[in-house]
C-alpha positions, 0 to 999 in steps of 0.5 A: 102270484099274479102276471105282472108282479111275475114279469116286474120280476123278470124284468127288474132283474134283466132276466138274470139271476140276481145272485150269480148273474147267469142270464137265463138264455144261457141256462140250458136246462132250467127256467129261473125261478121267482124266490122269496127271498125271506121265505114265506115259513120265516114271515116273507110275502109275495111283495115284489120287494121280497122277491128275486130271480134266481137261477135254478142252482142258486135257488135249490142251494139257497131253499129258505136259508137267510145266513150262512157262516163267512168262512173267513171269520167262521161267524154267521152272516146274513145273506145277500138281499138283493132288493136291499143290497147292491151286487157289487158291494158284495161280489166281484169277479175274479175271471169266472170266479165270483168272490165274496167281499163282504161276510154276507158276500162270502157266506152267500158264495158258499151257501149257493155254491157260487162256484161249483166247477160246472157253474165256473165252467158255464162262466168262463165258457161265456166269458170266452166268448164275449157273452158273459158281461160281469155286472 
């Protein structure tokens, strides 16, 4: 993958996370990843329209998965496509809480882990402190 497909990435996104909205000058630890967001082993390219960024935590969870299960109906659901789909039709916040709206918003909160305790934590912390805008 070329340099100017890398920062179309990192700028398109505004250096955040497209699933869980972290900014990656809050991510102490990680440099965000570029993810395909069908994996290649399911047919997906390197074309900027099937690439995201993703934090560290959202794209060690996700890996190649492109469903889950909606734990409100027990059905499977697609994933959240960010290039496809708009983050707000399918999340919202509840404080640092990111609640899924839909079936493919709940089941891709539980497949990334959205809001595993140290995840709400960094959020709230953020929020707290005025550095956190919900998008």
């Amino acid at each position: 993958m070329d340099s100017t497909i890398r920062r179309l990435v990192w700028e398109r996104a505004g250096r955040r996370c497209e699933y869980c909205r972290l900014h990656q000058n809050h991510e102490l630890f990680f440099r965000f990843h570029i993810e395909h967001i069908i994996a290649k082993q399911h047919g997906g390219s390197d074309e900027p329209n099937n690439l995201a960024l993703a934090c560290h935590h959202c794209n060690e969870h996700k890996g190649p998965n492109l469903s889950g299960i909606d734990p409100r109906t027990g059905k499977v659901a697609l994933l959240f496509h960010p290039r496809r789909q708009k983050w707000d039709r399918h999340f919202r916040f509840v404080g640092p809480t990111v609640v899924g709206r839909t079936p493919c918003g709940r089941a891709t909160v539980g497949v990334l882990a959205m809001n595993v305790r140290e995840r709400s934590e960094t959020r709230a912390q953020l929020m707290a402190v005025g550095l956190f805008d919900e998008p």
